[in-house]
SEMI-642610 format. One record per residue: residue in one letter; x, y, z of N, C-alpha, C in turn. Coordinates in steps of 0.1 Angstrom, whole numbers, plus 5000, padded with zeros to 4 digits. Example, Ala and Ser with C-alpha at 12.3 -4.5 7.8 and 13.67 -1.06 7.14 Angstrom:
BEGIN
a513249435078512349555078513249675078
s512849785071513749895071512950005079
***
This chain:
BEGIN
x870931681434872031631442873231621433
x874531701437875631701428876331641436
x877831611431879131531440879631581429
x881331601435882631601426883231491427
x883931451412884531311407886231371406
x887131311414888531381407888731251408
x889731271395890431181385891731211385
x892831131382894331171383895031271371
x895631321367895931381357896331331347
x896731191346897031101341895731061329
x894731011335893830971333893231091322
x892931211328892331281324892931321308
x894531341310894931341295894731251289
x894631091293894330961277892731011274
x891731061283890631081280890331171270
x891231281271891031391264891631391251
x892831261251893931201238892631171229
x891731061236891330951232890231051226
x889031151233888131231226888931321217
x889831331214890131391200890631341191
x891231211194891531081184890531081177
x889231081188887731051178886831111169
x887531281177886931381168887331391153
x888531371156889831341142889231281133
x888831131140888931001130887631021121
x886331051129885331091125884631191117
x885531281118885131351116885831491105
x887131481112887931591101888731451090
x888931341093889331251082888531241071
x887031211074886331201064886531321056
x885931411061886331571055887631581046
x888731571052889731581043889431491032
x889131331033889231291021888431341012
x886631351016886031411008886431540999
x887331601004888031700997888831680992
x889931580995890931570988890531470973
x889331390977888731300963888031410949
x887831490956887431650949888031650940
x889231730950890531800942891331720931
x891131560939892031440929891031430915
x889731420916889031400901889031540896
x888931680903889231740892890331800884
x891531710895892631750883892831610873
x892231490879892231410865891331450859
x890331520855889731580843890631660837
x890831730845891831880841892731720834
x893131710834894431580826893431520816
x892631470818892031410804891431510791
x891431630796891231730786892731770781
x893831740784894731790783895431650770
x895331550779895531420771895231370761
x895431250748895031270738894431100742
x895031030754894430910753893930910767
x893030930772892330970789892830820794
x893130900811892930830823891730700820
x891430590822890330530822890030500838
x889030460840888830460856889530340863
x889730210848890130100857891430140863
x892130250859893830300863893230330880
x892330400876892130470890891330400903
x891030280896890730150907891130170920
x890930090932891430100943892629980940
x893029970946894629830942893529730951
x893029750964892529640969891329550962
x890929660956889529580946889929530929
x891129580928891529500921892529360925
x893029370936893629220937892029150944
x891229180948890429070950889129050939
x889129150926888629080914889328970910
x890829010912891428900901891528760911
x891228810924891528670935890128530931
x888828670929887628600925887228550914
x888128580903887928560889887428420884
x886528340878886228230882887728140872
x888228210862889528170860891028100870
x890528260877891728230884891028070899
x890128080905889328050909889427870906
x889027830894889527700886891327700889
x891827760885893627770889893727740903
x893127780912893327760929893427670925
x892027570924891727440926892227380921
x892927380911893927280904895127280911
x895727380914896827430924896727370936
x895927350945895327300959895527150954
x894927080947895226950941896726890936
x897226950931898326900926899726900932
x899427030944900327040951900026980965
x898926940969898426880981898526970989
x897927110990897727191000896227190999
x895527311009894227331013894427400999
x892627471000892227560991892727710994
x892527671012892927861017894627911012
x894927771019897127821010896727831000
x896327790985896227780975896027920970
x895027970978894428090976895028200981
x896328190989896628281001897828320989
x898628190980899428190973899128320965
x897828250954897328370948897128490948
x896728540962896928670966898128720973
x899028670967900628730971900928710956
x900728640946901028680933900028800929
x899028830933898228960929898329070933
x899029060946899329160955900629220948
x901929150943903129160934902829260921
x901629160918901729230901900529330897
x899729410909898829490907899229620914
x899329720902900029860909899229940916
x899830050923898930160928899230260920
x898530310912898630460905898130540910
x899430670908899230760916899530890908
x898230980903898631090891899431200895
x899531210910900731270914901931230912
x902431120919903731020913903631050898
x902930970888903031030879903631150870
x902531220869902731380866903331450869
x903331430888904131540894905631520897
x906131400896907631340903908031270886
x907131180884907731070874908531210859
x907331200852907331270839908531390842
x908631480853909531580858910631510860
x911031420863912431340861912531310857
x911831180847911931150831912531300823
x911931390819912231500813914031570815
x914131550828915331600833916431480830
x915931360833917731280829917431280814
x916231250805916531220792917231370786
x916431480791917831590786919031630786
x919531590800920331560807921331470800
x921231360798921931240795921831290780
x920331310771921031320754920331410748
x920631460736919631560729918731500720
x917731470732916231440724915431470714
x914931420705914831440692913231330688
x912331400684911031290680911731320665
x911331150664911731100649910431120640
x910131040633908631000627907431020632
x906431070629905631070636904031090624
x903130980626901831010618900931080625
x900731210625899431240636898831250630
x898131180619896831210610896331070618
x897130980615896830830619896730820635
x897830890647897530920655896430980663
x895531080652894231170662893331070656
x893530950648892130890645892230780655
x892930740664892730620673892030650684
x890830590683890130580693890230630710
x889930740717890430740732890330690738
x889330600740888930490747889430370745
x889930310730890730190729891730200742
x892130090745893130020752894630040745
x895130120741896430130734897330100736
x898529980735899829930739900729940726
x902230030732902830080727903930010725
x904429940712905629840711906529900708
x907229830714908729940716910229830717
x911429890708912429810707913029860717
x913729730725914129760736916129790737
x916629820741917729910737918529930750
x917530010759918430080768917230050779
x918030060794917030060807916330210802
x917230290800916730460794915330420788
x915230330782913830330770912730360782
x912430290791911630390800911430490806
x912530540806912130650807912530830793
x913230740783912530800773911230800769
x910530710765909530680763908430740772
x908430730785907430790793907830960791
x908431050792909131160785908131190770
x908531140763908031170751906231130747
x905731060757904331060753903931080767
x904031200775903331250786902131320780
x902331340765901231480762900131430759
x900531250757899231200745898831080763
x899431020776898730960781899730920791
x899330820802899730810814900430620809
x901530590804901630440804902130360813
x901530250812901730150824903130020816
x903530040824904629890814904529790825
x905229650819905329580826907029570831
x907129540839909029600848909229430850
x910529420847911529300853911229260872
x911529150873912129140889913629260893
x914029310885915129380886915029480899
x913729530892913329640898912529610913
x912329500918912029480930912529530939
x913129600944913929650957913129740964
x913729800978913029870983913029990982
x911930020985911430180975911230180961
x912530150957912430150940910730100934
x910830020941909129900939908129980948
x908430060951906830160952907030240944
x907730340944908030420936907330340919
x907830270917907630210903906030160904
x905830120910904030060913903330190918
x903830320921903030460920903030520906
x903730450898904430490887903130410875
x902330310882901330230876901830100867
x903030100870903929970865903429860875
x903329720862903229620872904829530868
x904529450882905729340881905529200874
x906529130863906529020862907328910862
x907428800864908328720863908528650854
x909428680847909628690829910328500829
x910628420839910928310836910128220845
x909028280852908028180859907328090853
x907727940854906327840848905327840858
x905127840868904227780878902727850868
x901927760870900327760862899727900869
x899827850881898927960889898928130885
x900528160890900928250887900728320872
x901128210858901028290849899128320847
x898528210851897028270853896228450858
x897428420871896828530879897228680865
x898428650862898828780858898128790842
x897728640830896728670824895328730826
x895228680837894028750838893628920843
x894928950850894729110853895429150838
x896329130832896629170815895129210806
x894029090807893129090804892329210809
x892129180822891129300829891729410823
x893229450826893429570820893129630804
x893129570797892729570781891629630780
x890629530787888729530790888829680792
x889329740806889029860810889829990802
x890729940793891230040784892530090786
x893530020797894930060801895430090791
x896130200790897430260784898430160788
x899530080778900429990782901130070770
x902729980777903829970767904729840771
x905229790760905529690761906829650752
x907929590760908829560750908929400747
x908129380736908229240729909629130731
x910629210727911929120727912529090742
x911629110749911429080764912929100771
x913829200767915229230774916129310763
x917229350770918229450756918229370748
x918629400740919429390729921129350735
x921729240731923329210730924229270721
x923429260708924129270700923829400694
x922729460695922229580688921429580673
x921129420674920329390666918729400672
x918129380664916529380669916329180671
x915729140680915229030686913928970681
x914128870682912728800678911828830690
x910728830690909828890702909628760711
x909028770722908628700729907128690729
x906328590735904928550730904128590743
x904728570753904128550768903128670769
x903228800770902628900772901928940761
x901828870751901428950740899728830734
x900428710742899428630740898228650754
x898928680761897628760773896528850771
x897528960756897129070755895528980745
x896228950738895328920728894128830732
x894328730738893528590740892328560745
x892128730752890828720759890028880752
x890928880741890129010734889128950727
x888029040723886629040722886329130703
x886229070695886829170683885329230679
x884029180684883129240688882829350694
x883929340704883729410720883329550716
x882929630731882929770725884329870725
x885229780731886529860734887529780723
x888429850713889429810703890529810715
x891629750707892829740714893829780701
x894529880703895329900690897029980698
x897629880688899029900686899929990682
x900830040692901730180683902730100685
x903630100669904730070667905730210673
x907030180681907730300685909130240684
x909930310677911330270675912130410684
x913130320688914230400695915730380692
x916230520692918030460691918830600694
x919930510700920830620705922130620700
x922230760699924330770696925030680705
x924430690719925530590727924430530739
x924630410740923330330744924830380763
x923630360776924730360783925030220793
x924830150789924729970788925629900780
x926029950771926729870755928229770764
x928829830769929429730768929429650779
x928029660790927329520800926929470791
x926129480781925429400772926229290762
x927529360756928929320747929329230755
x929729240768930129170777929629020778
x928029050784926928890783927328850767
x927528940758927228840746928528750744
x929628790744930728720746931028630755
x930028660768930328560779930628400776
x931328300779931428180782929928090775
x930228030768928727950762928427890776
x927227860779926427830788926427890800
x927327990801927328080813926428200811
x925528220824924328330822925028410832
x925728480825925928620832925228730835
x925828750849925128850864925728980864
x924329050864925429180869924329270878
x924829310888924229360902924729470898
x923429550908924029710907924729700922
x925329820914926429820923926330000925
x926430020943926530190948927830240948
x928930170943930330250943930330300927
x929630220919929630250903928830340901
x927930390908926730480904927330640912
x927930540922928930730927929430820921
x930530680917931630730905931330780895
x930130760892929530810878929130950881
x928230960890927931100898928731150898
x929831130904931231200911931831270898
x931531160886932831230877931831320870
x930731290867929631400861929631550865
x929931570878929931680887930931760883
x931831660884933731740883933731730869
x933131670858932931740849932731870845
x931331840848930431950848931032090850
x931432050864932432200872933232260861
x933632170851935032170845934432210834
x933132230829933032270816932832150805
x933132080812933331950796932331840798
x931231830807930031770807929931740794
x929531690788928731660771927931550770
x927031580761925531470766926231400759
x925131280752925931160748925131110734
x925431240731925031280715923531280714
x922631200703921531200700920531090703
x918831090713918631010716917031040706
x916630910697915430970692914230860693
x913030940691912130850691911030840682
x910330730674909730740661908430640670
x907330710661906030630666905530600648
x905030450648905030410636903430460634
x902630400627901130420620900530300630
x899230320638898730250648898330090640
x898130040646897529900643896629840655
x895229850645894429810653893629670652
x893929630665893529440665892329370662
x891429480661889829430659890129430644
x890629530637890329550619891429420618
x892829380625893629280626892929160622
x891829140634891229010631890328990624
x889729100614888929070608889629060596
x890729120590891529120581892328930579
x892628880593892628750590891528640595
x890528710594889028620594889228530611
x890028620626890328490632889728560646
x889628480659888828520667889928420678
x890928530687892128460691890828320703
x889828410710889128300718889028170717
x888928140698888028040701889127980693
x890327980693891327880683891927800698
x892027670690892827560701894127630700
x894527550714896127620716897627610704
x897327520699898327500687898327650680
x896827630673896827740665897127910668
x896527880679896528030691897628050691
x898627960689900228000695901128070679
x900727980672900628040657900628180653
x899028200655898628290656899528410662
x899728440674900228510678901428530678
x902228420675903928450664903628520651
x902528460645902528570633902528730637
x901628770643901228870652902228930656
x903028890662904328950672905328980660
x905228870651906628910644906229030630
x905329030633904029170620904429320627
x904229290639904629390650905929420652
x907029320652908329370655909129420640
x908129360633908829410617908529570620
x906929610622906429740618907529850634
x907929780642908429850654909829890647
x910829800639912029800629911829880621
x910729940613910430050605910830110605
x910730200620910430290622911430310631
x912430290634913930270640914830380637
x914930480640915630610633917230540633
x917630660622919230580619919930720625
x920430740631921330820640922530820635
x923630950639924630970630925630860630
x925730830648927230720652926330590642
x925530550644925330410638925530440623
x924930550618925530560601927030560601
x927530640607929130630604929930480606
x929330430618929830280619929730220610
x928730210606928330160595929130140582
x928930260581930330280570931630250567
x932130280581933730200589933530080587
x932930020590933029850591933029810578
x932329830570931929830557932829860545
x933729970546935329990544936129890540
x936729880532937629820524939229850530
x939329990531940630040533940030180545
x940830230552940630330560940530450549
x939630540553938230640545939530780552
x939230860540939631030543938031100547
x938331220552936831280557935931290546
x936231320538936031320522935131220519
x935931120520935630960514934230920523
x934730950535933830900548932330960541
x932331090541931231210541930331110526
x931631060513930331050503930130920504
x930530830515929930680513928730670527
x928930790531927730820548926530880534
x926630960524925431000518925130890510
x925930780502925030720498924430640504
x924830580518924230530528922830560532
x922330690534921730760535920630770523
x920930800514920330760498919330620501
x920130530503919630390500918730350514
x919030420525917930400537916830400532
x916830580528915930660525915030620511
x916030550506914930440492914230330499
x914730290510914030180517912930170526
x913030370530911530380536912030420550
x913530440554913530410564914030590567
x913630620582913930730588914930810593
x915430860585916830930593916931070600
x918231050609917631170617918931290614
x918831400609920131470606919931570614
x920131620622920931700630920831800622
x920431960632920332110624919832080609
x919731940607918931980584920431940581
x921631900585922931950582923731820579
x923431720566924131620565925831610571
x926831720567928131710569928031760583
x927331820596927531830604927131710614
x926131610605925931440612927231370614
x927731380600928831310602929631360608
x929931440610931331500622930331520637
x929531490641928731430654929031300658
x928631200646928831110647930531020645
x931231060638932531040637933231080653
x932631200657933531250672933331160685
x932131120683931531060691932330890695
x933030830679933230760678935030730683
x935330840677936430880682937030880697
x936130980703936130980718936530890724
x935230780724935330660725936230520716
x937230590712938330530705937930360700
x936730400695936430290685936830270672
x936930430670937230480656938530520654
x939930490644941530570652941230650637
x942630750640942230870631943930850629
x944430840619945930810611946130870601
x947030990600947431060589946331130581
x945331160589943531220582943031090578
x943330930582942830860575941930820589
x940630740584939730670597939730570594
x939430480605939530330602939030270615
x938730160613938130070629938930040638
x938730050653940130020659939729840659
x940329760656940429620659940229560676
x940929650681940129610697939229670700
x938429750692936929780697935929720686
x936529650677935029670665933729560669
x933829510678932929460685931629560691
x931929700695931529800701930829860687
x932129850678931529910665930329860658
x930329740656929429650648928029650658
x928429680671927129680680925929820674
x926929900673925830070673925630060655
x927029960648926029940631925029860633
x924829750638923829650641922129740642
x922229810651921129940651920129950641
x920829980629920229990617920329890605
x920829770606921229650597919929610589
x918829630598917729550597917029640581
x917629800583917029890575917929870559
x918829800564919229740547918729670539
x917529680531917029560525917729500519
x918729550512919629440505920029350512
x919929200514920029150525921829080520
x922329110512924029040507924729220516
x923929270514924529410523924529410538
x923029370541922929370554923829290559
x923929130556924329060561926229090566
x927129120554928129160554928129260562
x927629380564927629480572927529400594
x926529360596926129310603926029150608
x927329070602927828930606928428930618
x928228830626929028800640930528800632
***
């Protein structure tokens, strides 16, 4: 016994929506992913054969199972509950808190983002903007570090550019994760930058909770062997001096390392410096600012046009010109387990006094060996010189007090970078540059500082001050 059923046409299409929704969901989704998780692990192999410090798997975590390790951590866990207590909320807000600070500071990496978008535009503005140059470099010391160590790369902080120099110049050796300002919170920007495997911090948060949550994913990351970079002096530079470091991140790094462990954690000193930082005078600006006044500065989309705008019609015009020389030096590794065995110390088990100690010694061992290795660039040698001057210099004069300059770095250990092999062609790089920028006046063939910029000037000598050992030199050279 049969019967016909009619249905409206209506009907019949959500039915037919709805059985292919299902076929979809079931069926060709899983498929794709299983294919596309394929194709994703074998081009991170293809990348870790290529790399000198491999992908570790904790990079490639899911983001969700990492913010709910660190939600369950019995660390963090004790933190609720002190948090729930002292603030007089439940456990669940307590907890809800914490998983919006985990959710903030745990990225999603993406070796596409990465590889495919990041490193390809790093490459392009750092070319773009200056003529790139590796400074120093130990690769004897370099192929002996460990692949599997956890490696964080200290780095003098200079320019926003440092990130993406720096990611640029060690694409060949690994994938780094830094830690990024609130700056960079905005929309898109903050995916983009968390596809990028950057996490976020809040560089002037006390709340207990929060600095918990983010020691303890610092920690996990170490444990699993993250590639980091990290700028100690926790912001630019004002003056173009090098900074005393900051403790906060570095005491995370350390505090829960294991000198036992099976994973090292070891340190690359990396110095950076540019002919022309492109910040210098927002930074000149804050430093002069009003005593007690913490000056703001927003970006701003009419300034970034203009910039564009005039780059173009440059460009068009032939007279584009980068912005001289940008270089980068990787010092000799330092590694924390031979560290602590060398000072007999075990950061775990020292009370907090000492631990804090500890790790100023540590940071400032680090930002000395990061100073080392600081390349001296032509504009900062020639400033240098100028300021230093007695009377305004002929080309002549300039050229033989820029070599003994040079002489006495280079007695001190320290790295300079000349251009073509070509001492007299640094200095007329560096002198032009200076000029341009009418820091430097040029009178009868004579050179001399201009008095309304030598603030600008003493900024790009400041760069290298630190490489003066003579400290009755340094000092005079590099006084407020």
């Amino acid at each position: 016994m049969s019967s016909t059923i009619t249905i409206p046409l209506w009907l019949a299409v959500i039915i037919g929506a709805l059985a292919i929704w299902a076929a979809f969901e079931r069926m060709i989704v899983p498929a794709m992913r299983y294919l596309m998780r394929r194709r994703f692990n074998r081009a991170i192999d293809e990348l870790n054969t290529r790399l000198r410090l491999r992908i570790q798997p904790f990079k490639l975590a899911k983001r969700q199972a990492l913010i709910d390790q660190l939600i369950f951590d019995p660390e963090v866990l004790r933190a609720i509950e002190n948090y729930a207590t002292e603030n007089k909320v439940s456990r669940e807000a307590a907890q809800a808190r914490a998983r919006e600070y985990a959710q903030e500071i745990v990225p999603s990496f993406s070796a596409y983002a990465y590889f495919g978008i990041g490193i390809r535009l790093a490459r392009w503005l750092s070319t773009f903007l200056y003529r790139v140059r590796l400074g120093y470099l130990d690769e004897q010391a370099m192929q002996a570090v460990d692949p599997d160590a956890a490696v964080i790369f200290v780095i003098n902080h200079r320019s926003n550019m440092d990130y993406v120099l720096v990611t640029y110049m060690a694409s060949t050796s690994s994938a780094l994760s830094y830690a990024v300002g609130e700056w960079a919170r905005v929309w898109l920007l903050q995916s983009l930058i968390r596809s990028m495997g950057a996490y976020f911090v809040r560089r002037d948060s006390r709340e207990p909770l929060y600095r918990k949550v983010l020691a303890r994913y610092v920690h996990l990351a170490i444990a699993g062997g993250l590639t980091q970079a990290m700028f100690p002096e926790g912001g630019l530079t004002r003056d173009g001096k090098l900074r005393p470091p900051k403790l906060g991140l570095l005491s995370y790094i350390v505090s829960g390392f294991d000198p036992q462990g099976r994973r090292d954690a070891v340190f690359v000193p990396v110095g950076l410096n540019y002919d022309r930082v492109l910040e210098d005078r927002v930074q000149v600006a804050a430093l002069v600012a009003t005593e007690g006044e913490k000056p703001r500065f927003k970006f701003s989309p009419a300034v970034l046009l203009g910039f564009i705008a005039n780059s173009i019609n440059l460009r068009w015009q032939g007279r584009l010109y980068r912005y001289g020389y940008a270089c980068v030096s990787f010092g000799r590794p330092i590694s924390l387990r031979q560290y602590c065995k060398e000072q007999n110390i075990d950061f775990r088990t020292l009370d907090e006094q000492r631990r804090f100690g500890e790790v100023e010694r540590l940071g400032q061992t680090l930002m000395r060996k990061v100073g080392d290795v600081v390349p001296a660039l032509p504009v900062p040698l020639v400033a240098t010189v100028i300021l230093g001057a007695p009377k305004p210099l002929s080309a002549l004069e300039l050229k033989g007090e820029v070599e003994i300059l040079i002489r006495q770095l280079i007695a001190n250990g320290a790295h300079i970078h000349i251009p073509r092999a070509d001492q007299d062609y640094a200095i007329e790089v560096g002198l032009r540059m200076l000029l341009l920028r009418h820091f430097v006046l040029e009178e009868s063939g004579l050179y001399r500082a201009n008095p309304a910029e030598e603030i600008m000037l003493r900024y790009y000598a400041n760069a290298i001050a630190h490489l003066l050992r003579d400290r009755a030199t340094a000092t005079s050279l590099a006084a407020e």
